[in-house]
KOLTI-834450 format. One record per residue (C-alpha): residue in one letter; x, y, z. Coordinates in steps of 0.02 Angstrom, whole numbers, always signed. Layout:
N
   res        X        Y        Z
     a        X        Y        Z
...
***
This chain:
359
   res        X        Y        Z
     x       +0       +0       +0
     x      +44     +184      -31
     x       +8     +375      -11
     x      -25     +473     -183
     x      +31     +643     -185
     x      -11     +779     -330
     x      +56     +933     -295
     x      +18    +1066     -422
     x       -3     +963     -561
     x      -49    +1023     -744
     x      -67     +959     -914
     x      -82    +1050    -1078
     x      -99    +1008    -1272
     x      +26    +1130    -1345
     x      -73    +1289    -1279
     x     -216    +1213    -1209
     x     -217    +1173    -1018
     x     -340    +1053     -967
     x     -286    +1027     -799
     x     -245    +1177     -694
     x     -150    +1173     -546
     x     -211    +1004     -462
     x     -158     +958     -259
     x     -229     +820     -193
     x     -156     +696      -48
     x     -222     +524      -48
     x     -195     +451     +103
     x     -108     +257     +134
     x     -271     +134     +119
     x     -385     +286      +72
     x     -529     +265      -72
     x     -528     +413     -172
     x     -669     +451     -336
     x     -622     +574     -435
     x     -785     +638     -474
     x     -838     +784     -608
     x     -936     +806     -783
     x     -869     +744     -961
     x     -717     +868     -976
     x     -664     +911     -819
     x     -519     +823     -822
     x     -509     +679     -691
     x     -488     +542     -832
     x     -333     +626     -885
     x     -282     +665     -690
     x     -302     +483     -654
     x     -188     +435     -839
     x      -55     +551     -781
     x      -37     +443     -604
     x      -28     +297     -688
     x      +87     +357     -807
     x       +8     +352     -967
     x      -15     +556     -981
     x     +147     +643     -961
     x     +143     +788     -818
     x     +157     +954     -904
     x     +224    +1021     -735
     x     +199     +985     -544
     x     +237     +820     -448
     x     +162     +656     -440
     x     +225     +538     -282
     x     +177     +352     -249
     x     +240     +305      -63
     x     +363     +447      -60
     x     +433     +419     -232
     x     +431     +558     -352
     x     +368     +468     -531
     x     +354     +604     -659
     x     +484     +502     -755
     x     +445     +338     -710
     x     +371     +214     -842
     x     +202     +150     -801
     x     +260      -22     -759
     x     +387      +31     -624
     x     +261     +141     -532
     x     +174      -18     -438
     x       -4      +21     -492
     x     -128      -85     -598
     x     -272      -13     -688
     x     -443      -64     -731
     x     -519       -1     -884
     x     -687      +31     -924
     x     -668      -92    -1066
     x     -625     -247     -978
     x     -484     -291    -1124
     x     -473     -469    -1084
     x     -399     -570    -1218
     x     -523     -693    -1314
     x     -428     -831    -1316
     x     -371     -859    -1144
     x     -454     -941    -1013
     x     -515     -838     -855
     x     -362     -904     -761
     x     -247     -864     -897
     x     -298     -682     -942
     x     -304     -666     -718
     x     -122     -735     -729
     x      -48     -674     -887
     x      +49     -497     -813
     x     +130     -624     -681
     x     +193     -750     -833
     x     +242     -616     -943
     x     +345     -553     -776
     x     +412     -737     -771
     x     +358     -750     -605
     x     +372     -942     -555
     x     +210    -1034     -589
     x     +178    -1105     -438
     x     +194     -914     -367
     x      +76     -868     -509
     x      -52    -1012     -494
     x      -71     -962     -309
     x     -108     -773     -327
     x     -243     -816     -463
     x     -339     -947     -361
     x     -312     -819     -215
     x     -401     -668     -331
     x     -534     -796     -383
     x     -601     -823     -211
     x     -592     -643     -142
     x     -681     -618     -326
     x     -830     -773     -312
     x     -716     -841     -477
     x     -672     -995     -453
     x     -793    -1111     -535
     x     -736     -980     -691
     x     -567    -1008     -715
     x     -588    -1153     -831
     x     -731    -1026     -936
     x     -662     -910    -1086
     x     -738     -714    -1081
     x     -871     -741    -1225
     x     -953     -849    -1103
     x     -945     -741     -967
     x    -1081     -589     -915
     x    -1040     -411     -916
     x     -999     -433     -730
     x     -902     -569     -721
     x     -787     -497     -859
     x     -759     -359     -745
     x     -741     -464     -581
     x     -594     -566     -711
     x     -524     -390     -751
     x     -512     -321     -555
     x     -440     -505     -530
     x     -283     -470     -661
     x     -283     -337     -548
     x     -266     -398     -405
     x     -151     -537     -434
     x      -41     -403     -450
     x      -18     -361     -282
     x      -10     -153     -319
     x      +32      -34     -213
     x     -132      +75     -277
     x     -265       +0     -381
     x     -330     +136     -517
     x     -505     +112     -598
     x     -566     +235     -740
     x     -761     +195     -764
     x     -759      +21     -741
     x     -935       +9     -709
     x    -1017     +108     -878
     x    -1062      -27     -992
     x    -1153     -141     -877
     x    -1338      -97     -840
     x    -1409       +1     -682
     x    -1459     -162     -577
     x    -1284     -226     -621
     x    -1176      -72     -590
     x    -1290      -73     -391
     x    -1211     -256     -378
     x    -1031     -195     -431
     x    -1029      -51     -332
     x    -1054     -157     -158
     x     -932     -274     -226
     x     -783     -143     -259
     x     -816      -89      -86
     x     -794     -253      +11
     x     -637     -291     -114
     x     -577     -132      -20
     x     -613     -180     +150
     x     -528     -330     +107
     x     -370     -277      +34
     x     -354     -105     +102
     x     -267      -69      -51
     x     -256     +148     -101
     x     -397     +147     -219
     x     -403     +315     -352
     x     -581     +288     -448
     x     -632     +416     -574
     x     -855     +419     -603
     x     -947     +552     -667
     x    -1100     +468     -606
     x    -1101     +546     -409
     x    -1209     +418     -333
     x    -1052     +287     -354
     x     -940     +414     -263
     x    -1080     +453     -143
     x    -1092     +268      -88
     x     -921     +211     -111
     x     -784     +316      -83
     x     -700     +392     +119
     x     -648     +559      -10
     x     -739     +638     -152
     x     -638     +754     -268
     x     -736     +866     -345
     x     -677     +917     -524
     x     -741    +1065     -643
     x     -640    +1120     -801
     x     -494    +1044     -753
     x     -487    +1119     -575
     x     -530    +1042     -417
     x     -701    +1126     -349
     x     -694    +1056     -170
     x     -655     +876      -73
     x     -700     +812      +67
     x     -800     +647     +123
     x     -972     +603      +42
     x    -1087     +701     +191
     x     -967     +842     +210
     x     -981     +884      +27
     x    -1168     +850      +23
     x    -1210     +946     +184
     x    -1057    +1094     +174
     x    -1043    +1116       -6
     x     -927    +1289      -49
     x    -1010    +1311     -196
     x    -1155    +1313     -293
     x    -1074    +1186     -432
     x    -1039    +1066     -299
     x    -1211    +1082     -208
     x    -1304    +1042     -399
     x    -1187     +895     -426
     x    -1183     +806     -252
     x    -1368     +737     -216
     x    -1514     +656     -293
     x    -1631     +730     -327
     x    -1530     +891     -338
     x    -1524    +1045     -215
     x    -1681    +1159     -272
     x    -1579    +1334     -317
     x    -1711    +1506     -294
     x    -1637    +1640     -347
     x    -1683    +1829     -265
     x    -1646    +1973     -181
     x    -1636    +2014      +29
     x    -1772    +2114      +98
     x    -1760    +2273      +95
     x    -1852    +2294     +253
     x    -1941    +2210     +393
     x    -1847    +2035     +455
     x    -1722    +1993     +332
     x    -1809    +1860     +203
     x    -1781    +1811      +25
     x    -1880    +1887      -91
     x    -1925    +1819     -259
     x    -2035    +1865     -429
     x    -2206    +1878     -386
     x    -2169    +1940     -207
     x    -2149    +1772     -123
     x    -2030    +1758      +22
     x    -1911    +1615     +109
     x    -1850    +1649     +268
     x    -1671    +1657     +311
     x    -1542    +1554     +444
     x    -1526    +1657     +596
     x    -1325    +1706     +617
     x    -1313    +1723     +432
     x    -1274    +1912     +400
     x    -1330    +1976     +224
     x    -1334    +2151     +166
     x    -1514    +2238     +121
     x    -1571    +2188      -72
     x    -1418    +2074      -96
     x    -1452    +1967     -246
     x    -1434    +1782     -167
     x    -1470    +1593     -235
     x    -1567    +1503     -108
     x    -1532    +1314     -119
     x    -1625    +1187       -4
     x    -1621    +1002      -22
     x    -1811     +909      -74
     x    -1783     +823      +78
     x    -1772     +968     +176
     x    -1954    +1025     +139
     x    -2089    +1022     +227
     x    -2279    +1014     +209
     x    -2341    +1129     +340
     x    -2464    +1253     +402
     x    -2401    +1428     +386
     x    -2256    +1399     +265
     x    -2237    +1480      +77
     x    -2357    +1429      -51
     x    -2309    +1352     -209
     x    -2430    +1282     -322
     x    -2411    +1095     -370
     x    -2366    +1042     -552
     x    -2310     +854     -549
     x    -2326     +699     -414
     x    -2199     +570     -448
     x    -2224     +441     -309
     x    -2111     +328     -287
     x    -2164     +200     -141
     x    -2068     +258      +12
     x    -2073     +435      -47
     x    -2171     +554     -144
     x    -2091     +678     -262
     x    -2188     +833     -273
     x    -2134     +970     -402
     x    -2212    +1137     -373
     x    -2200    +1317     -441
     x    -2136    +1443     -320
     x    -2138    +1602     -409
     x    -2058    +1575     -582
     x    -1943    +1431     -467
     x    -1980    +1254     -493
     x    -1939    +1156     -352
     x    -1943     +994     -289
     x    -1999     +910     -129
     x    -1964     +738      -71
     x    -2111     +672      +91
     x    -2140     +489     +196
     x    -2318     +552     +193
     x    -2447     +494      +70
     x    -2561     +631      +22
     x    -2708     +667      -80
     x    -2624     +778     -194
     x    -2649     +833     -385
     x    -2580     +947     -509
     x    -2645    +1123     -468
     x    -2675    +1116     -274
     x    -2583    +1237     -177
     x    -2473    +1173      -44
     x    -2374    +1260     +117
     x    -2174    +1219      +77
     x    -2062    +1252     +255
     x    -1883    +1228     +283
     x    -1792    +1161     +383
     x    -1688    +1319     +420
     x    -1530    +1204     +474
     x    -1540    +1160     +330
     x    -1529    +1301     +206
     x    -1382    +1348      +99
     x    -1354    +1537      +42
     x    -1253    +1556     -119
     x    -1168    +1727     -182
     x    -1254    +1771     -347
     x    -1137    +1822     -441
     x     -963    +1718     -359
     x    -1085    +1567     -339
     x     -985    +1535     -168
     x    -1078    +1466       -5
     x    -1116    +1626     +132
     x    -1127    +1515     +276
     x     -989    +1438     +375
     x    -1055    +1270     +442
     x     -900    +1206     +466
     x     -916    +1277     +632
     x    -1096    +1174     +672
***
């Protein structure tokens, strides 16, 4: 096992930099997702630790060791792919052992680590099968195996779960955890899709346009966001985002088109007719007597929970309740709250107003 270090790390195509700057430190054992839109540059992040992007400038360490100029197979890392590239014609215990053989590691040496993969991987009665007969999970259990028998110091996976379908990727997702837990092996995973990060990682980076927006772990990013691109991305459904102005008198309240108001944390100091982007979670809202009315325009239930999308001014925002009500399209319902819960975002540097690093 090892630390990862990237200290100021960029990468540029002649004169186009698509990574800008990038520190991160990866701790020894740590799981890390890289985490960010097509384009923001955590494939290529991920490409230059294992070797196979060059660093334009900055420093990459594994376990102390500088490896800018270190080839890819001296770094002690083994990557899975989101294309499982197994080869056809090899058996599931030959394509798992093949990196040891072509290392002319002794075969008795080899023969162990495979079997050893298998079982931490539910392979075994597989070894004998060839990857056309194989299901889109299995091919990627064989591929985190040739992995494994690798004995890395980091493990690096870049999508490995985006060609199999949704009930699949659920299964994978609990499996690459307990392979974790298992190994403790450093683990750098790069997803766009923020429910895998959510559920699987101890860190979440947080990439936009090849900079890092924020990290932290899953609930510190999804209850302290610094950002309004971080609170959209982190969260499904996805923070509701009102956008007004302070009040310009009376107790200080958001205001929004068509004169309805949202009231505001206590502590939070905000200047008179400051243009603001209220964001509260669905979850966070409440049907209640004496709250703001918004007018309801869709009801998805969904068994444990209703969604309820209503206007709120020109806003449309989401709700998320337990309770089963008699609701359609049209009725007007009282939306509160839950003032602990409220973010306040700077309109025009989109960065959090409240501290609650401090709660």
């Amino acid at each position: 096992m090892a630390s990862v270090s990237v200290a100021n790390a960029r990468k540029a195509y002649g004169h186009f930099e698509v990574l800008h700057g990038v520190d991160i430190d990866i701790q020894d054992g740590e799981f890390v997702i890289l985490v960010g839109p097509s384009g923001c540059g955590k494939s290529t992040l991920l490409r230059m630790i294992a070797g196979l992007e060059e660093i334009s400038d900055g420093r990459i360490s594994i376990g102390g060791r500088v490896v800018n100029d270190v080839a890819p197979k001296e770094r002690d890392i083994a990557m899975v792919f989101q294309s499982y590239a197994l080869y056809p014609h090899m058996t599931v215990e030959a394509n798992m052992g093949f990196s040891l053989r072509l290392a002319k590691a002794p075969k008795q040496e080899t023969s162990q680590r495979v079997k050893e993969a298998a079982q931490i991987l539910g392979l075994e009665h597989l070894l004998d099968r060839y990857p056309r007969n194989l299901s889109g999970g299995q091919r990627q259990r064989v591929a985190m195996g040739r992995a494994i028998v690798r004995q890395p110091q980091v493990f690096l996976f870049d999508e490995p779960l985006s060609n199999l379908d949704a009930k699949l990727r659920v299964q994978m997702r609990s499996e690459i955890k307990q392979l974790h837990q298992r190994l403790g092996t450093t683990i750098i995973y790069v997803t766009h899709d923020q429910i895998e990060a959510m559920t699987m990682a101890d860190r979440i980076v947080v990439m936009r346009d090849g900079y890092v927006e924020q990290i932290g772990s899953p609930l510190d990013l999804y209850d302290r966001p610094a950002n309004l691109f971080v609170a959209g991305f982190i969260g499904s459904p996805g923070m509701n985002f009102i956008k007004g102005k302070t009040s310009v008198d009376g107790p200080i309240e958001l205001v929004v088109d068509g004169g309805a108001r949202l009231p505001i944390p206590e502590g939070v100091s905000l200047d008179r007719g400051k243009e603001i982007i209220y964001g509260i979670r669905p979850e966070h809202l409440a049907i209640a007597p004496g709250g703001s009315t918004a007018q309801v325009t869709l009801i998805e239930p969904t068994g444990a929970e209703t969604q309820i999308t209503a206007a709120f001014g020109n806003t449309q925002i989401v709700a998320t309740i337990r309770e089963r009500l008699k609701l359609q399209a049209g009725d007007a319902i009282a939306l509160t709250p839950d003032l602990t819960k409220v973010h306040i975002f700077d309109a025009a540097t989109e960065k959090s107003l409240i501290d609650r690093n401090e709660e």
